[in-house]
ROLUMRO-966301 format. One line per 10 residues: number of its first residue (from 1); their letters; for each residue y, x, z of N, C-alpha, C. Coordinates in steps of 0.02 Angstrom, whole numbers. Last residue first. Layout:
<timars>
NUM = a = Y:X:Z:Y:X:Z:Y:X:Z; ...;
</timars>
This chain:
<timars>
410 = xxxxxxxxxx = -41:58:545:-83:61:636:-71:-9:646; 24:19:437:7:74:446:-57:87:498; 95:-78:305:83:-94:367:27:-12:365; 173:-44:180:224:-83:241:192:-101:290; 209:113:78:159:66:107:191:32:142; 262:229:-32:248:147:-16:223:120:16; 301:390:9:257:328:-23:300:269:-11; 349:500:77:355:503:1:305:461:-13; 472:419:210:409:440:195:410:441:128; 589:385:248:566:420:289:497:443:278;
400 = xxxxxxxxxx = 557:192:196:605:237:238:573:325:286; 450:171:63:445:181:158:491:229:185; 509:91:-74:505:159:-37:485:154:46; 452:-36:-163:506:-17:-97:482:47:-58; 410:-119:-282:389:-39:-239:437:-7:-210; 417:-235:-341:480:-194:-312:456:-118:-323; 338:-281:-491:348:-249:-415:400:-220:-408; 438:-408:-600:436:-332:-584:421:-327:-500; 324:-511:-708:390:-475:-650:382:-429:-662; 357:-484:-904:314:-473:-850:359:-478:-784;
390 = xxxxxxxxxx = 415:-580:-1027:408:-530:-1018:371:-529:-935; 507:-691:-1076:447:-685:-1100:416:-618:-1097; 627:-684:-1013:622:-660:-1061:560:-644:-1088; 578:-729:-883:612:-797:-934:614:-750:-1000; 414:-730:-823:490:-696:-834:529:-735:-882; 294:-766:-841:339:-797:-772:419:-755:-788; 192:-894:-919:252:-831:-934:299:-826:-874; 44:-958:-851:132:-949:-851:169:-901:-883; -93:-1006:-909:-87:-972:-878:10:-961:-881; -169:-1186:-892:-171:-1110:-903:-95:-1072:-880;
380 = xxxxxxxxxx = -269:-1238:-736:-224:-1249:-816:-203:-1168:-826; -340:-1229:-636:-266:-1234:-623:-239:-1226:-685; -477:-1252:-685:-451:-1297:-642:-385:-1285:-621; -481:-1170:-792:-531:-1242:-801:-496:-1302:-737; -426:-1056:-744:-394:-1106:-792:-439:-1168:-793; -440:-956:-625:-460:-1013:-665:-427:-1056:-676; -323:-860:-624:-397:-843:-639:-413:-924:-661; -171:-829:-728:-236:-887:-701:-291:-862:-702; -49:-724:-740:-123:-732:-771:-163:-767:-743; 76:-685:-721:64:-757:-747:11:-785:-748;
370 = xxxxxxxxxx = 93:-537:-702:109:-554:-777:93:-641:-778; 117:-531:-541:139:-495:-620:149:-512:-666; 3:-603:-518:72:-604:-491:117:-570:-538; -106:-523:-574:-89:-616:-601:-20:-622:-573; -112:-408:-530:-103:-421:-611:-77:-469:-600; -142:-433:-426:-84:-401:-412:-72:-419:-480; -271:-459:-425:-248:-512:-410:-165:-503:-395; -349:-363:-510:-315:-417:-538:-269:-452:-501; -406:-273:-413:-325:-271:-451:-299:-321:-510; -467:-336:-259:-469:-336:-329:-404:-320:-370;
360 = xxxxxxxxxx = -390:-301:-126:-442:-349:-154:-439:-316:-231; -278:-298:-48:-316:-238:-46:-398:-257:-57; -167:-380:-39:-167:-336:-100:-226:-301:-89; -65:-472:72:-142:-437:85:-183:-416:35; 65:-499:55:11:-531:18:-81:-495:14; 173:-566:145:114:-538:154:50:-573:103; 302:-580:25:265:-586:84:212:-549:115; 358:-649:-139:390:-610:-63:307:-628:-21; 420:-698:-282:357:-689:-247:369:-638:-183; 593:-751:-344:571:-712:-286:485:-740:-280;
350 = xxxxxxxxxx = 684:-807:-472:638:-820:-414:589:-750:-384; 833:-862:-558:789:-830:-518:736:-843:-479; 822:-973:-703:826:-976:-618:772:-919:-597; 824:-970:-819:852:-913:-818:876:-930:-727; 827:-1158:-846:817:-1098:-882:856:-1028:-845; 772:-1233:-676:819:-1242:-755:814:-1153:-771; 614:-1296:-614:676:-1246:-624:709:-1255:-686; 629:-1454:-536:623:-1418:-619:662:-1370:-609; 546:-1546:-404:584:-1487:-424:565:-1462:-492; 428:-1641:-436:488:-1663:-401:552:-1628:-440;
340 = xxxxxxxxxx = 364:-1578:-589:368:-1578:-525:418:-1621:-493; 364:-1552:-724:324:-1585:-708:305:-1594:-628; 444:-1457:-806:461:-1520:-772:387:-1560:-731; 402:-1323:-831:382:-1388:-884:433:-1457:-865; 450:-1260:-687:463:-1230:-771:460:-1293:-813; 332:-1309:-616:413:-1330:-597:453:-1301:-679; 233:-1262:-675:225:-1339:-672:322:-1356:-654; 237:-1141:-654:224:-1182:-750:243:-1242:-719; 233:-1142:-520:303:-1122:-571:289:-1144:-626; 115:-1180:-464:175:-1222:-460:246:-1201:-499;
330 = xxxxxxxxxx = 18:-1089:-539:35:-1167:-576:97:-1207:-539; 31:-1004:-459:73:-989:-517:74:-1035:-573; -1:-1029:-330:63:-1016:-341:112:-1022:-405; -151:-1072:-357:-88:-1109:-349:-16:-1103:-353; -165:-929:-392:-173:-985:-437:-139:-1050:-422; -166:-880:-256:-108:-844:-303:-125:-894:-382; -255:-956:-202:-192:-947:-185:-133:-919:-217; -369:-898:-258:-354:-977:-264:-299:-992:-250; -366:-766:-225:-350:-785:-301:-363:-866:-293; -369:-749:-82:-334:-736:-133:-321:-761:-197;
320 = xxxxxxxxxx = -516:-819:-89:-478:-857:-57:-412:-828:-74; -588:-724:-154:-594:-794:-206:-514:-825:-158; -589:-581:-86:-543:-595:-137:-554:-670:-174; -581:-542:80:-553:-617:48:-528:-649:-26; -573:-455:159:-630:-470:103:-619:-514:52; -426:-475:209:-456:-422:203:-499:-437:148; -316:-618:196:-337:-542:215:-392:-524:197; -236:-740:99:-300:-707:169:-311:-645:148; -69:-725:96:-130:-745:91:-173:-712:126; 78:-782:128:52:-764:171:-33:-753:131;
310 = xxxxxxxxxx = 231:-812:60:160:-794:55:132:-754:108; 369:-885:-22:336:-859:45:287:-863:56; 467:-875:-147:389:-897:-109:356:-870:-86; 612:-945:-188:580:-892:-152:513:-921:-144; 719:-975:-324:684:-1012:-295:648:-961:-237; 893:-1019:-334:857:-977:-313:798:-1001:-297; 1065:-1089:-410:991:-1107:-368:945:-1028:-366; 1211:-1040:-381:1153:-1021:-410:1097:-1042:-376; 1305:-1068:-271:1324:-1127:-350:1257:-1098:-401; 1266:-1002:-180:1344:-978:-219:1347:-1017:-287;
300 = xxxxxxxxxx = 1123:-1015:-180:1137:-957:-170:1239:-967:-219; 1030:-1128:-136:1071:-1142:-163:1127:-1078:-157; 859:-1115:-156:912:-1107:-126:975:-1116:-167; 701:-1173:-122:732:-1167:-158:830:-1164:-132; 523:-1123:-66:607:-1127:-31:654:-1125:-122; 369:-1125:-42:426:-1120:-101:475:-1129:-61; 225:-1066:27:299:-1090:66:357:-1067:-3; 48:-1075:69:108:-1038:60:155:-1082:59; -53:-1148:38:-54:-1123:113:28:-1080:120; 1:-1230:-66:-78:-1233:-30:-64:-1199:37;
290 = xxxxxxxxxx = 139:-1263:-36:93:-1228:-95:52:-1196:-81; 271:-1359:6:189:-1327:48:170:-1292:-48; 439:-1364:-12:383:-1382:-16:313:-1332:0; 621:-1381:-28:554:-1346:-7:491:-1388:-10; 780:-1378:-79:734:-1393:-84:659:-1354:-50; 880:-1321:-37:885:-1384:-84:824:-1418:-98; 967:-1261:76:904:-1261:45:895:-1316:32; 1102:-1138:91:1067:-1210:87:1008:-1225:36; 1112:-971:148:1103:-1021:99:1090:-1096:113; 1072:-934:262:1112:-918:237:1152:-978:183;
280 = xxxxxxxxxx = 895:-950:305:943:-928:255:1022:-973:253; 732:-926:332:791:-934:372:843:-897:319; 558:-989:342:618:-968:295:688:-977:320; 390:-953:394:460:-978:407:514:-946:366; 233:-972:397:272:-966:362:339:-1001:385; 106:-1040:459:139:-978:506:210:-944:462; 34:-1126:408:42:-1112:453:77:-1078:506; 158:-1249:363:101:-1232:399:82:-1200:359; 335:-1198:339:292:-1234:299:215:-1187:342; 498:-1225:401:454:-1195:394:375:-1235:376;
270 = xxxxxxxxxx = 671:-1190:377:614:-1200:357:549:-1168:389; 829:-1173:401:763:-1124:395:741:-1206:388; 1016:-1111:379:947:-1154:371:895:-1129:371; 1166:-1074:451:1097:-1053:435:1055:-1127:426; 1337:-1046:454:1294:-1098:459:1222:-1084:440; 1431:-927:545:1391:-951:493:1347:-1004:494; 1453:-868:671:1504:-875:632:1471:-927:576; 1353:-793:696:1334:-855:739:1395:-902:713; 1230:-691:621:1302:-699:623:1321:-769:631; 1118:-656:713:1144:-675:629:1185:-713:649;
260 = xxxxxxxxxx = 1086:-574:793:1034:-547:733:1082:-587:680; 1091:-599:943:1148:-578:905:1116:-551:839; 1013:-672:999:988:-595:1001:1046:-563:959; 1018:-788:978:1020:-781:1032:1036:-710:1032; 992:-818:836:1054:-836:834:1074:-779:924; 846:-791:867:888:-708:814:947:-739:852; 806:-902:919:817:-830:947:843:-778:913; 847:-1011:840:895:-1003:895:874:-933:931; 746:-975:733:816:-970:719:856:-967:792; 593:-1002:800:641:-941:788:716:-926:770;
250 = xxxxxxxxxx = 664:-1145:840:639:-1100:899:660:-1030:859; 639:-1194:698:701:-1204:758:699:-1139:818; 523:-1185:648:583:-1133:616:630:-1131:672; 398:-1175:808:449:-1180:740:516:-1135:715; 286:-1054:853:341:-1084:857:375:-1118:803; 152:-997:816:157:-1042:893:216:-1082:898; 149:-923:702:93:-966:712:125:-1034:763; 219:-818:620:259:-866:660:201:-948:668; 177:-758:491:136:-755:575:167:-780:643; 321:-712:426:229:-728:419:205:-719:478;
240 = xxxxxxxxxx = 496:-751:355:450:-734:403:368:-747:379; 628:-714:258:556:-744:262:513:-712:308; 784:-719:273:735:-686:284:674:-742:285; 935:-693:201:862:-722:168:828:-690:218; 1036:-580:207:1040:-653:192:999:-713:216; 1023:-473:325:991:-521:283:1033:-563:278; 1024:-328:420:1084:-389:389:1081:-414:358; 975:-212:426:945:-244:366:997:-290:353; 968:-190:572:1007:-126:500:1006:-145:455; 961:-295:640:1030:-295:624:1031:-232:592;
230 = xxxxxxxxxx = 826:-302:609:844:-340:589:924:-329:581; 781:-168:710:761:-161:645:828:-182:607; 839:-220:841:867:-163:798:865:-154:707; 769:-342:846:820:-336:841:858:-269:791; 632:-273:870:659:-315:813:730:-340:801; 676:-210:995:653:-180:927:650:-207:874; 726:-326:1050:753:-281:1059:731:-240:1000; 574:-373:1089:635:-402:1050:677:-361:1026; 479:-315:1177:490:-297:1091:535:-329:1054; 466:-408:1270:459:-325:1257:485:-296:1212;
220 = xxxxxxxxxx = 457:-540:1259:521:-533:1281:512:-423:1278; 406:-607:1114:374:-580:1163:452:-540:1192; 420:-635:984:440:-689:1033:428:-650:1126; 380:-567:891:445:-576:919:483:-617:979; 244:-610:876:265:-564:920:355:-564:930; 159:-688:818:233:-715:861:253:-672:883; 93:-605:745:62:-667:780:102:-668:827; 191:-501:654:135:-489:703:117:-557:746; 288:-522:575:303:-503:638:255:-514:688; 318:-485:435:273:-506:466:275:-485:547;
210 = xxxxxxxxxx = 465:-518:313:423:-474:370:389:-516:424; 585:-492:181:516:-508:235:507:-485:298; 753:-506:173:699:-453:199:649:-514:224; 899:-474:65:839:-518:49:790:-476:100; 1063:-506:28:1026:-471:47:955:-514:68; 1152:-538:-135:1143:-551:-57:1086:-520:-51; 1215:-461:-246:1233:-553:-235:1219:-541:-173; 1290:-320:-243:1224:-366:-223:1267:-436:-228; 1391:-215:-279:1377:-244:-313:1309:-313:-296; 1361:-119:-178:1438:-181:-169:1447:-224:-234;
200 = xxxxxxxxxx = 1221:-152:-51:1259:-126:-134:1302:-158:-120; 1223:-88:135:1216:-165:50:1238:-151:-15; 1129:32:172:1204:-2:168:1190:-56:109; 1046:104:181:1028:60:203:1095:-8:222; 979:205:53:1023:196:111:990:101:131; 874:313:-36:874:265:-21:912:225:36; 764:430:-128:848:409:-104:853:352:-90; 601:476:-72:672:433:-112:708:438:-117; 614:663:11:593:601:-10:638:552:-59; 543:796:-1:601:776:-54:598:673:-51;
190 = xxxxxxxxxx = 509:928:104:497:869:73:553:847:42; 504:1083:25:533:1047:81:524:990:63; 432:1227:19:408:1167:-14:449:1088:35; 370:1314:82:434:1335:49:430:1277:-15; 254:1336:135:295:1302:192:375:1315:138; 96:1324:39:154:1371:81:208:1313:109; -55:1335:0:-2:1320:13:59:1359:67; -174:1348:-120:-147:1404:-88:-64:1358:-56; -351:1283:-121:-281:1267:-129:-227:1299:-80; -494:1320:-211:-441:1342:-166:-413:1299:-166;
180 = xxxxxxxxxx = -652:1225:-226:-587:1248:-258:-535:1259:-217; -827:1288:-219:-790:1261:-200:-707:1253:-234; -1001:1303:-297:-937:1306:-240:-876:1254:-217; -1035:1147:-397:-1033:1193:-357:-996:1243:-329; -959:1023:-421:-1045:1044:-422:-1059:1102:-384; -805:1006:-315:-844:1035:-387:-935:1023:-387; -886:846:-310:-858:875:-346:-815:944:-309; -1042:762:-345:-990:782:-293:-948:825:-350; -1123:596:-336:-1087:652:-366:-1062:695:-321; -1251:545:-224:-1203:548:-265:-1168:599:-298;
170 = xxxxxxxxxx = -1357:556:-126:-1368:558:-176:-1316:532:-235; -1298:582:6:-1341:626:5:-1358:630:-82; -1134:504:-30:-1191:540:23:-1226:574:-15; -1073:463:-142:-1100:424:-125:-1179:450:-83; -978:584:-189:-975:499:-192:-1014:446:-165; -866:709:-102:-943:679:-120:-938:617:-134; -784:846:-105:-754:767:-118:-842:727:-149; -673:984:-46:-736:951:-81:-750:872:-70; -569:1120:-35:-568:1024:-12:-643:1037:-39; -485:1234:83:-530:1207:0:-546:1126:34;
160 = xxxxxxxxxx = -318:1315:70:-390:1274:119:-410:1267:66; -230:1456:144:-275:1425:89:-338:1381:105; -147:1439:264:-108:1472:203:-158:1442:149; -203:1314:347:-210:1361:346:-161:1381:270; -155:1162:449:-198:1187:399:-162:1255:368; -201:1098:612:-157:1124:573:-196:1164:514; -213:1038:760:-254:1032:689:-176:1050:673; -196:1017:935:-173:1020:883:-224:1036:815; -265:884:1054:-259:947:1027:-241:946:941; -234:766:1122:-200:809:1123:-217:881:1107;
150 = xxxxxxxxxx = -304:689:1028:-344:688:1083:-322:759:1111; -239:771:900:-283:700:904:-303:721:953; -84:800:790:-134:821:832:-183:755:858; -69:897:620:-69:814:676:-90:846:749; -13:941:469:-14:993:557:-29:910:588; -33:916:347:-65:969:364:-48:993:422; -86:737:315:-38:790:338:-39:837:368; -122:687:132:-157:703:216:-89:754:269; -133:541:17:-93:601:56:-118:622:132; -179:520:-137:-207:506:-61:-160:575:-41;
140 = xxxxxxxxxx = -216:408:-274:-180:477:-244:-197:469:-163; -358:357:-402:-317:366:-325:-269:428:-299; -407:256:-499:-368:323:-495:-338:294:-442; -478:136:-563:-515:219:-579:-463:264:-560; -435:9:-425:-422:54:-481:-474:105:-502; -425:-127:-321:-456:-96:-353:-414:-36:-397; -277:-95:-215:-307:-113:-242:-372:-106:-271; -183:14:-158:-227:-24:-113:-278:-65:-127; -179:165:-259:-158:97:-238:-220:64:-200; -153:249:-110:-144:220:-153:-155:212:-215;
130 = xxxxxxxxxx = -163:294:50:-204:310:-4:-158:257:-65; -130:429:189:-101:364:134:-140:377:84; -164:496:348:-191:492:288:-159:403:254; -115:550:471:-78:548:414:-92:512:367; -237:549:550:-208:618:510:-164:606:464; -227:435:627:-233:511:684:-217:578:632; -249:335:537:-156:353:564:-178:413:602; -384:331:517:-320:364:463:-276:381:470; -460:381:633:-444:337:604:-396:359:555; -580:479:708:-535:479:695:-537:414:643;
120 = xxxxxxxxxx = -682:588:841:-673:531:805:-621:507:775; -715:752:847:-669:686:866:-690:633:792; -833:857:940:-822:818:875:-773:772:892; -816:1012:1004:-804:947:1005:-804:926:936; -809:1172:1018:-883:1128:1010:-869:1064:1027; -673:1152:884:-715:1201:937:-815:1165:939; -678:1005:822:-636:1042:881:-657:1088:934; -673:936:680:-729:981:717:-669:1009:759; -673:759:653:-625:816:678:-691:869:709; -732:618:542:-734:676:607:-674:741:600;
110 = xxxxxxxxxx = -674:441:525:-694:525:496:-712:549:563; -643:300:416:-650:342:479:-668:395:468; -661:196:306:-596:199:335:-598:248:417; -775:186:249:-791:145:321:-723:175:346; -741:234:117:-768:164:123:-757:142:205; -693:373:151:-648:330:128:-674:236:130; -736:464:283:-790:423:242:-707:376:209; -689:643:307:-649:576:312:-700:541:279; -682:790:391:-737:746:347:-690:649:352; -603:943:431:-606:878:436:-682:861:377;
100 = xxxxxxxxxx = -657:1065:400:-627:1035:509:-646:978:474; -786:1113:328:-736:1057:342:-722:1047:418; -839:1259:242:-837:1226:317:-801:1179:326; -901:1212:80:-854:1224:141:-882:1223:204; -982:1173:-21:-1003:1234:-31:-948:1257:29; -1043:1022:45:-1054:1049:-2:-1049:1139:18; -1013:1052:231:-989:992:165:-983:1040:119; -1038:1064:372:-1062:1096:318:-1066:1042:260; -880:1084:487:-952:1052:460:-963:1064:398; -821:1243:561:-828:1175:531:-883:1146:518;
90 = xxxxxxxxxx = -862:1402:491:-839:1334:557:-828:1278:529; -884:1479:376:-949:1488:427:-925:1431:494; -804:1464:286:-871:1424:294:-924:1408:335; -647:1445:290:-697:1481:335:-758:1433:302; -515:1381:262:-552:1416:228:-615:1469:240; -471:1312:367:-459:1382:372:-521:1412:318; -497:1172:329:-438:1212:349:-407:1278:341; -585:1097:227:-601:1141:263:-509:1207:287; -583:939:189:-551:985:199:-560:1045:236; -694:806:119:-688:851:173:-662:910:135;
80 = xxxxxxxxxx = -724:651:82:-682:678:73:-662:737:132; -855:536:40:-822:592:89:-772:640:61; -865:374:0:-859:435:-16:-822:474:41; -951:256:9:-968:307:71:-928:361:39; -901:90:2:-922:159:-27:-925:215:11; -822:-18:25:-879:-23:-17:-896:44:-51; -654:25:45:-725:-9:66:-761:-6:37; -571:75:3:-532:95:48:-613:48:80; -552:102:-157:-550:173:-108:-565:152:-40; -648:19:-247:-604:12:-181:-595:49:-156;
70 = xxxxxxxxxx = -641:38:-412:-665:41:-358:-615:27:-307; -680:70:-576:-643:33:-542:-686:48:-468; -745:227:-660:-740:152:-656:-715:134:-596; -742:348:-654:-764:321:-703:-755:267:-701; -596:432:-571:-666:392:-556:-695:376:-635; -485:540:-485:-511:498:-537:-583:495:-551; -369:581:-347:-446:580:-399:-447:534:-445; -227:664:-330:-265:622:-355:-326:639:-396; -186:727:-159:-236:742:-207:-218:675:-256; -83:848:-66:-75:787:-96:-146:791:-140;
60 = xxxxxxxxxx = -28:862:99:-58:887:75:-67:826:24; 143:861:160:62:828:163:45:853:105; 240:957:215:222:928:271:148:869:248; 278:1029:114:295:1052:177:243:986:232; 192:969:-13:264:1003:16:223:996:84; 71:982:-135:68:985:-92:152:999:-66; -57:942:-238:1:948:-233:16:950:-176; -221:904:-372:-181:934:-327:-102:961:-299; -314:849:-452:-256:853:-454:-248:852:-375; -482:803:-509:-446:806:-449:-392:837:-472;
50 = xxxxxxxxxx = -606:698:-600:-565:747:-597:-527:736:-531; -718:615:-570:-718:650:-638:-648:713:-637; -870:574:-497:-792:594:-490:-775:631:-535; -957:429:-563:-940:504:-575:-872:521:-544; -1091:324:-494:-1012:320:-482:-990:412:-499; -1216:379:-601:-1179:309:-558:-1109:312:-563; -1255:477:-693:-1268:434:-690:-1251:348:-686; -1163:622:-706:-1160:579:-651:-1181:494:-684; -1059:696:-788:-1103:746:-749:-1152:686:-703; -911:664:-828:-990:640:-887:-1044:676:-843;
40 = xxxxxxxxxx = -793:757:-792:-825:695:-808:-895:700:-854; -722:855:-721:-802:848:-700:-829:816:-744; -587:963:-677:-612:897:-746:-678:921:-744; -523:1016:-556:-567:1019:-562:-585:944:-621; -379:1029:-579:-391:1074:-569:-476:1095:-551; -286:937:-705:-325:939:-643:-373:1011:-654; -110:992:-697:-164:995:-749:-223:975:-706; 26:893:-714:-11:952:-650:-70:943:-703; 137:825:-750:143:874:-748:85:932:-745; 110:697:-710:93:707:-794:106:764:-773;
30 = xxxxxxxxxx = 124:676:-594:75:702:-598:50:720:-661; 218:552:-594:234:592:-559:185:678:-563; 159:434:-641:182:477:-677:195:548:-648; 61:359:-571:45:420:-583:88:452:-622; 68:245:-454:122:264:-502:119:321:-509; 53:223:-331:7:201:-382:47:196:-425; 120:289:-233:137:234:-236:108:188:-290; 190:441:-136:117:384:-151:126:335:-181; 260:560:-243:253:475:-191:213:451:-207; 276:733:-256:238:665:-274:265:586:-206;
20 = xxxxxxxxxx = 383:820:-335:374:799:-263:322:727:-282; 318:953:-445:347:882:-441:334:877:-358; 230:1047:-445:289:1051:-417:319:1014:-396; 41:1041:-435:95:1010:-452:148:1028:-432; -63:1194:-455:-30:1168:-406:43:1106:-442; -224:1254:-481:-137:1233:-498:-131:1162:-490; -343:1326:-374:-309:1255:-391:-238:1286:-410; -465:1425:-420:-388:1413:-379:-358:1343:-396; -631:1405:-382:-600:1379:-404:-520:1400:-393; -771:1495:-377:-718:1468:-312:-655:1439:-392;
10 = xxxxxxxxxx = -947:1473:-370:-895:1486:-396:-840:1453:-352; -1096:1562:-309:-1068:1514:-304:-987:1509:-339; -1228:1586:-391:-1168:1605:-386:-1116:1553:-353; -1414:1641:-332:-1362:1562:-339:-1278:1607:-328; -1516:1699:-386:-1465:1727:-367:-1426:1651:-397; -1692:1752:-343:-1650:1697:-402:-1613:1694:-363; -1809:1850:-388:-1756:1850:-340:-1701:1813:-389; -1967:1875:-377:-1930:1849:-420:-1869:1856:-386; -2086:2035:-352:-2046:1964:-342:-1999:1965:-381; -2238:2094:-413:-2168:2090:-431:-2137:2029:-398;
</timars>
């Protein structure tokens, strides 16, 4: 007698969110959508516990959810593979799909199956936004269903399936088994922000960062493009980052040069080592260093203003982050108390602005937020930074032209 043991494989349909989603680590958008694969408790280590699915006209949308905190974007091998054309038999062999694509979310790279070519790929070659940049147990991630890479086109099919592994050969995956549809259509028009670029007529004044790439403005190529940018924006206030080579002087006489600010007007800048410059409109009443960053205090129309221009360290960098965002936020208790040169007086605005290289730990977005000292033993405790004894507020500034948030891409 033989035995004959019959593996089923199951297909999943995905329901589908309506809502227009934005990336932006802001899941409300998704109270709507039911997940279309709930996994949790199946998984030892790192569990993928559920997926949510959405999709318009032009990106394909997921949020996952985790058991515990993580870095979508390092420290982890999860794969994330789309099988286009719903074929099993092309593509690469991920779980129960054929995947054109395979994306590793930890080492930020992937493959493309192209016929009998493999491509190599980076995030900007498919679109791909993840958010939030931070730690979290919940990620949305957007992919865009037509690119092309190494001039050939990729485009995704009436019904693709995804599958989503955690940690290679011996991690979760999700579904367990087979696979889950997702039926899309082209009757789905994107819906982005609302968002102009005209000044409220209600604004006190206009306010823009921006990192202009290790002097690059200075570079006689690309002026012109910063230019453009700079005269749709028409700042009050601009705070510069990565102005390494030149002083405030030097950059101010080139916007003044480039027709960027209105030559009618009297301007002040500042600038505090290393690479932090402040150009305003305003008179500045005051400034000072804050460890590596840049307070500016302004004299905005008989309203002081304070701004702080931030630059912190990048990438791995989360102790050298959070020593920096600890200084920051003992120099406001400390200007708040009196206990400085500068005392803010009660119900003085202030601005956290810059490059704050966020893609560390989610505390360190917390402490900017709510006040919160990592170490207190050595920067005292911790600030109420809102005068109404209440939390800032992130902006989360829409990306002109896109349904997320993000401000650096390629």
């Amino acid at each position: 007698m033989k035995l004959r043991f019959i593996i089923v494989l199951s297909c999943f349909i995905a329901q589908i969110s309506a809502q227009q989603i934005i990336v932006d680590g802001d899941f409300q958008d998704w109270d709507n959508s039911s997940p279309i694969v709930n996994d949790a408790g199946d998984s030892q280590g790192l569990d993928i516990e559920s997926v949510q699915v959405s999709y318009d006209d032009i990106y394909l949308f997921l949020k996952v959810e985790f058991n515990q905190e993580i870095l979508l974007q390092q420290n982890n091998n999860i794969l994330l593979g789309v099988d286009f054309d719903n074929n099993t038999n092309s593509g690469f062999d991920l779980g129960a799909i054929g995947a054109e694509l395979v994306f590793n979310c930890g080492q930020r790279n992937g493959i493309l199956s192209a016929g009998q070519a493999i491509l190599q790929i980076q995030h900007e070659d498919i679109g791909l936004i993840s958010s939030p940049t931070v730690s979290s147990n919940e990620f949305e991630i957007a992919i865009k269903r037509r690119f092309s890479v190494s001039g050939q086109s990729f485009e995704m099919g009436n019904i693709v399936s995804v599958h989503i592994s955690g940690e290679l050969e011996q991690g979760d995956q999700l579904p367990d088994f087979g696979r889950f549809e997702i039926p899309l259509s082209d009757s789905r028009p994107q819906q982005n922000q609302d968002y102009t670029l005209a000044e409220a007529a209600l604004a006190d004044f206009r306010f823009m960062s921006f990192n202009v790439l290790r002097d690059n403005i200075f570079e006689f190529g690309v002026r012109s493009a910063f230019a453009s940018l700079m005269k749709a924006v028409n700042a009050d206030v601009y705070c510069f980052q990565e102005v390494y080579d030149h002083d405030d002087d030097e950059l101010l006489d080139l916007l003044l040069s480039l027709n960027i600010l209105d030559q009618s007007q009297s301007w002040y800048s500042v600038k505090h080592d290393p690479d932090l410059i402040t150009i305003s409109r305003y008179p500045i009443v005051y400034e000072q260093n804050v460890g590596n960053n840049s307070a500016s205090v302004l004299d905005v129309d008989g309203t002081e203003l304070l701004i702080v221009n931030m630059h912190l360290p990048c990438c791995e960098n989360d102790f050298g982050r959070e020593i920096e965002i600890d200084q920051v936020l003992r120099f406001v208790r400390r200007s708040k108390d009196g206990q400085l040169q500068y005392q803010l007086q009660d119900n003085t605005p202030y601005i956290f602005c810059g490059d704050l290289n966020l893609v560390g730990d989610a505390s360190q977005l917390e402490s900017l937020i709510s006040g919160n000292i990592n170490d207190n033993g050595f920067f005292g405790p911790d600030v109420t930074l809102d005068w109404d004894d209440d939390h800032m507020t992130d902006l989360k500034a829409p990306t002109t032209g896109y349904p997320a948030v993000f401000t650096w891409y390629s």
